[in-house]
N, C-alpha and C positions, 0 to 999 in steps of 0.2 A: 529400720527403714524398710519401707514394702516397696516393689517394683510395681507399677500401674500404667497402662497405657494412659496417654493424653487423651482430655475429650475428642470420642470421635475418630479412632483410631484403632487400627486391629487389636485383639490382646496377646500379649505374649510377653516370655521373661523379660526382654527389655521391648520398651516402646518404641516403636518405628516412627519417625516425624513423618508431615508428607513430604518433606524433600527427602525421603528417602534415608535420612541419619538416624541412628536408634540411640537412644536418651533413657536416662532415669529419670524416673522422676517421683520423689519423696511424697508418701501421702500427706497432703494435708497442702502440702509444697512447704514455703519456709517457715520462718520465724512471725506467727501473728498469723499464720494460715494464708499471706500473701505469696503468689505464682514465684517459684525458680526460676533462675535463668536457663537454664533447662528445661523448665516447663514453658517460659516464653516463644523457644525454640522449636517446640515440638508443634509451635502452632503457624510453624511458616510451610506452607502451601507447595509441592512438586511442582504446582502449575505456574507460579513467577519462573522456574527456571526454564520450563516451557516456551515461557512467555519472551523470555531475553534470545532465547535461541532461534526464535522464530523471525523475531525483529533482526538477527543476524543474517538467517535465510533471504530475509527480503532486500536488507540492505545488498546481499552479496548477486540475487539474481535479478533484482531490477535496477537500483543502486549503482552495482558496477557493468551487469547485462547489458543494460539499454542506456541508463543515462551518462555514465563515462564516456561513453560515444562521441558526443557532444562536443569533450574535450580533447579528446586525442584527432578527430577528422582532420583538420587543417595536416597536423603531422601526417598523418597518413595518407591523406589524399597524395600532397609530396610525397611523400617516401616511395609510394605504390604508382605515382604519376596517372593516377585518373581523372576522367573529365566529371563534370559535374552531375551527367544523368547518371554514370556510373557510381557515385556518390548517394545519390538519390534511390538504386538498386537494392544497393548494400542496404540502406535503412530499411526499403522495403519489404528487404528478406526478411529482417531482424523482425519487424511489426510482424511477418505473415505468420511464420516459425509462434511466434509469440502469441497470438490470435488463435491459433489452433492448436495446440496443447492450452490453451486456458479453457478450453471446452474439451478437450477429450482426457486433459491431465484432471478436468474437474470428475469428471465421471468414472474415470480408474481409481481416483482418491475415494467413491463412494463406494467403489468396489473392491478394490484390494486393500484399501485402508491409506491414509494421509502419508505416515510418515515413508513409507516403501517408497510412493511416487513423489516424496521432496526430497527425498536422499537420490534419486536417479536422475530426477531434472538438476538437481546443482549441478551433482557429478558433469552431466551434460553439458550446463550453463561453462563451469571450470574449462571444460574439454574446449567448448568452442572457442573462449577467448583465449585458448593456448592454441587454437588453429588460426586464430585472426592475426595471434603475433608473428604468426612464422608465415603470413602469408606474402608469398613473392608475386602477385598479382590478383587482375580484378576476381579472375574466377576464386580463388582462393580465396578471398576474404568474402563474399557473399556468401561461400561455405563455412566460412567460420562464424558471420554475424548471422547465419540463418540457423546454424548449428545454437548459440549462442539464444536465439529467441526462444526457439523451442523449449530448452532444457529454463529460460527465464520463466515462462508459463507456466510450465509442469510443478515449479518449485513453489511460484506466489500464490496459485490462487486456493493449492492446498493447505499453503501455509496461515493464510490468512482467514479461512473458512476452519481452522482447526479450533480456532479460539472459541469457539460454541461447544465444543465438545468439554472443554475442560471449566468454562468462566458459567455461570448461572447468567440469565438474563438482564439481572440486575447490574452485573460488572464488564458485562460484553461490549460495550461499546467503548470504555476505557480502554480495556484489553488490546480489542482491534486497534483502536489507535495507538497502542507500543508496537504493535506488528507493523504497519501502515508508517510510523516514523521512519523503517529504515531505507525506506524511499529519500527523502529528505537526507538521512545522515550520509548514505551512499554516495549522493549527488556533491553534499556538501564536501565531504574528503573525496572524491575525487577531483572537485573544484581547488580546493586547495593544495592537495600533494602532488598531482599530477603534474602542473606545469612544469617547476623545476627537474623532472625526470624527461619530458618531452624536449626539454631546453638543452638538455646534456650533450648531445649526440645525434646526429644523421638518423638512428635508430632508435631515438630516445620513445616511440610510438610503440616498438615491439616490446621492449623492457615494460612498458605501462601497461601491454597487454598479458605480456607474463604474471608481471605481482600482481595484478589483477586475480588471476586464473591461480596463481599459488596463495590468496585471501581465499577464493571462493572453494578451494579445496580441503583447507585446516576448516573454514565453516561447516565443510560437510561433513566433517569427521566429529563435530563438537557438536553437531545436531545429531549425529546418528547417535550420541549418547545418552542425550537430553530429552528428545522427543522422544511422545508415546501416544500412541490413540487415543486412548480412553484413560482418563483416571481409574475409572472401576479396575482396570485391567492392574493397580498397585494397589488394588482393596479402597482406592478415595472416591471421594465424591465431588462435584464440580465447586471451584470456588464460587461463594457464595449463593450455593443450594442451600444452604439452610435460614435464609432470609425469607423473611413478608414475602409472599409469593402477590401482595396487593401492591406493589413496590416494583413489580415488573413493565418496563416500557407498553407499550401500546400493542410493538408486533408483536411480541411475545404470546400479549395477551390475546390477539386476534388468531394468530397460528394456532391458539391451544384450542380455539372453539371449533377448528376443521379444516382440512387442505383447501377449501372452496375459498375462504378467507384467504389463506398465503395465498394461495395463487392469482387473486383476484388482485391484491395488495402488491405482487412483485411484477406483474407487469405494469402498474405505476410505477415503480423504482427502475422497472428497466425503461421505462420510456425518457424518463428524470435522465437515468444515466449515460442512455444512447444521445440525449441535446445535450447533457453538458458533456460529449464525447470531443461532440461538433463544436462547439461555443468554446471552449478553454484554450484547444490546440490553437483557433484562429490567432488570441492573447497571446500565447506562448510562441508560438512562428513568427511572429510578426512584432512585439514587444520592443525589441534592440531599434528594428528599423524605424518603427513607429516613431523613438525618441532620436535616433541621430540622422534620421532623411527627413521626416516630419518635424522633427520639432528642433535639429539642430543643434542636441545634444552631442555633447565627444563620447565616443565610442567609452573609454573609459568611465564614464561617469555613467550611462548606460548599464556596464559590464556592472557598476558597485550596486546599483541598484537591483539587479537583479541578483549580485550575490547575497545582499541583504533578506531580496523575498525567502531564498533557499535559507537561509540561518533561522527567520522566524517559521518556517513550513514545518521542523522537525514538531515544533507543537502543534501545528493545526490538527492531527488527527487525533490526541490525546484530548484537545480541548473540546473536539466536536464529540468525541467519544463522551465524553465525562456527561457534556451538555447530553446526547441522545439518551442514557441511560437515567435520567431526571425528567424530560420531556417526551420521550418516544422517540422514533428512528424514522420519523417520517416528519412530525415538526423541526428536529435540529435539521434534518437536511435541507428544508425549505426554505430554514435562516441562514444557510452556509451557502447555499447558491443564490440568494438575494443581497447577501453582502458580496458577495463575491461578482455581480453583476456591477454593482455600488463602481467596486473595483475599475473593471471593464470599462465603465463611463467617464470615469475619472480622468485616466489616460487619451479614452477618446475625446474629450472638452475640456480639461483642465490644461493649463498653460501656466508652466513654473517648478520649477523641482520640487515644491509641496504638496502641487497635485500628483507628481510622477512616484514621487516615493508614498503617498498612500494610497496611490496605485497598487504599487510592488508588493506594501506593507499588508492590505486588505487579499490578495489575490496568496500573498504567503500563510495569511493566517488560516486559510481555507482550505490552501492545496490540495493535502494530503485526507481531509475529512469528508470529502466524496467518495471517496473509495473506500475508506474505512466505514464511514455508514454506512455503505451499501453492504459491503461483506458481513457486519452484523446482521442488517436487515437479513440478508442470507440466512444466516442460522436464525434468526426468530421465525423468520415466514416459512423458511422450507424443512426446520429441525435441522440438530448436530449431523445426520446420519446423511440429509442427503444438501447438507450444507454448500459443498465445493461443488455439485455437478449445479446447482441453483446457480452461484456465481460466475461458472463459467459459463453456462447463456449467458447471464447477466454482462460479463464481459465481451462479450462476440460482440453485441448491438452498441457498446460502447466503442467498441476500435471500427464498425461501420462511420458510427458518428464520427471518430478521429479522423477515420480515412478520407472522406469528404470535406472538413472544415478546410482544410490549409487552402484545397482545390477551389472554393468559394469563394474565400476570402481573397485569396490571390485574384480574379476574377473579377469582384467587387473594389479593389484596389485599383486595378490596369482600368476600368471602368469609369471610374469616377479620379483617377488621378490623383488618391490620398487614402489616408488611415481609416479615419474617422468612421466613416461611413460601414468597417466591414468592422470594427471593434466596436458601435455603437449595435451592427448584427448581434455580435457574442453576447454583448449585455441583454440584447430585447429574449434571446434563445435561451439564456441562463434562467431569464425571469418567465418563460414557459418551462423550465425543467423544474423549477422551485415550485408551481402550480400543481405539476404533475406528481412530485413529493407527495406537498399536503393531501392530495387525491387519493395516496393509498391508504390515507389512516383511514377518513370516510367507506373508501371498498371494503377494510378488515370489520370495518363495524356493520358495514351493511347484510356483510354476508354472514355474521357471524352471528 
């Protein structure tokens, strides 16, 4: 029996797999010349364990960062006896923190490399939510949720632009969306496990912020193992680089004819992204009220609904991913915010739990595939290298648009005396952001 590397893999006395295990592997392989299971093995990719570890990362700094919030306030609010603008502070910190490390954490990731600044933003994200728990007043916890944004930013937006480095063009947008799911998973378990620990005890809000912070710190330690910049840096090469390079989405193929092309291309994607920044938050703030002041729905049946949108959201990004890497990253995102506009209308005119829950249902299957295609787009139009400092503008103009929508629509609500009128907004703003999509393919072609 000869020792032989697997195709595609360094040589040496025994074969090193990409996940990094070293294998024999029999010439010829088995019996009838058909693959070992050992030769099977050696053809599993470093990059899936990248890939699981990232989706951790995001679950732990956006996941439990920002969206566990949600459900711990009410406790907290009590526990800490603050008023409602102080309430509204606290959030604000967490968004600003978060807003500025997604642009300076994206530009450190382009400069000292990805994994350095998502192992310091957790660490960070952890640190703050272990200062929110222990916090005995208002000042206190706007230090810990601002603490908390920041090291959320620094950790997502490198996390989720790394995926160009390691995936070929062809598998990028799948990829980004296992990254982009742990959004959804994070929201989800904290939906579910949270309450009965909030329900415990007087304090049952500081204990939720603890396990919190003791999750996002075993995370950081199982990423500081897992993650790596570059393949090239274990001798690999990106999954699926050795594909039909005629096979690559649209940006891909526009970035490769010149930066004049990306960059022509991502300021379509960021204008896309800055209205549905605007257009989603108004849905998501206003959602609950819409159905139990508007429409008279009970608070619980409200609450089921929208734990349903979160259960089906953990695929939205896998599915938009899968779709963008077959049609381009500029037609799936013009179809995820025109259904998801669909959504928006639905709630706004629909009367009856069948229009509400395909409300909930259309607006979950989408959620998370906005952001995920964008972050690919990222690595197609602006390359691996300066992927993260691309999506962090991209994200700035996006939390503009957040910051504004709720202010609007609230506005458009006092104004006119009802829902309708500012959710029927999100829908027309979704359907100018889905315009503005299809717009980049045409910029990447024109320039190119």
């Amino acid at each position: 029996m000869h020792r032989v590397p697997a195709p595609g893999l360094p040589t040496g006395r025994r074969a090193r797999c990409e996940a990094g295990v070293s294998v024999d592997v029999p010439r010829g392989g088995g019996a009838g010349g058909h693959p070992t299971a050992p030769a099977a093995a050696a053809r599993l990719h470093r990059g899936y364990l990248v890939l699981a570890a990232l989706m951790l990362v995001t679950m732990a700094a956006v996941g439990f960062g920002r969206f566990a919030y949600t459900v711990i306030l009410p406790s907290m609010r009590e526990g800490l006896n603050l008023t409602r603008s102080q309430m509204g502070f606290v959030a604000t910190g967490n968004l600003t923190g978060y807003l500025g490390l997604a642009l300076l954490g994206g530009l450190a990731a382009s400069r000292w490399g990805s994994r350095r600044v998502i192992l310091a933003g957790l660490a960070a994200a952890a640190a703050g939510m272990l200062l929110t728990g222990a916090a005995g007043d208002f000042a206190g916890a706007l230090l810990g949720r601002t603490l908390t944004g920041l090291g959320s930013g620094a950790a997502y937006i490198p996390a989720a632009s790394l995926v160009s480095a390691w995936f070929a063009a062809q598998r990028r947008g799948a990829a980004t969306g296992v990254v982009v799911a742990g959004n959804g998973l994070g929201l989800t378990v904290s939906g579910f496990l949270l309450p009965p620990v909030l329900g415990a005890d007087v304090d049952g809000w500081r204990t939720a912020w603890f396990a919190l912070a003791g999750a996002a710190a075993v995370i950081t330690l199982l990423a500081a193992v897992a993650v790596r910049d570059r393949p090239e840096d274990l001798g690999l090469t990106p999954l699926g680089g050795g594909s039909d390079e005629s096979a690559a989405p649209a940006g891909a193929a526009a970035a490769a004819a010149g930066p004049a092309a990306g960059i022509s291309a991502l300021r379509w994607i960021g204008l896309a992204y800055t209205l549905w920044g605007g257009a989603y938050i108004i849905y998501v703030t206003f959602f609950a009220a819409a159905l139990v002041e508007g429409r008279g729905l009970a608070e619980a049946a409200a609450g089921r609904l929208w734990a349903e949108a979160g259960l089906v959201s953990i695929l939205s990004g896998i599915l938009a991913g899968a779709a963008s890497d077959r049609w381009g990253r500029h037609r799936a995102l013009a179809v995820v915010l025109a259904v998801q506009a669909v959504g928006f209308a639905a709630l706004a005119l629909g009367t009856g739990l069948a229009w509400y829950r395909l409300s909930a249902v259309l607006y979950g299957l989408t959620a998370w595939g906005v952001p995920g295609l964008v972050a690919a787009a990222a690595g197609d139009y602006a390359g691996p290298a300066r992927a993260a400092a691309a999506l962090g503008v991209l994200t700035v103009g996006f939390g503009v648009g957040q910051a504004v929508g709720p202010s609007i629509g609230g506005l458009i609500i006092d104004h006119w005396g009802g829902y309708t009128p500012a959710l029927l907004l999100a829908a027309a703003v979704n359907l100018l952001a889905a315009a503005a999509a299809g717009a980049a393919g045409g910029a990447g072609r024109a320039r190119a």
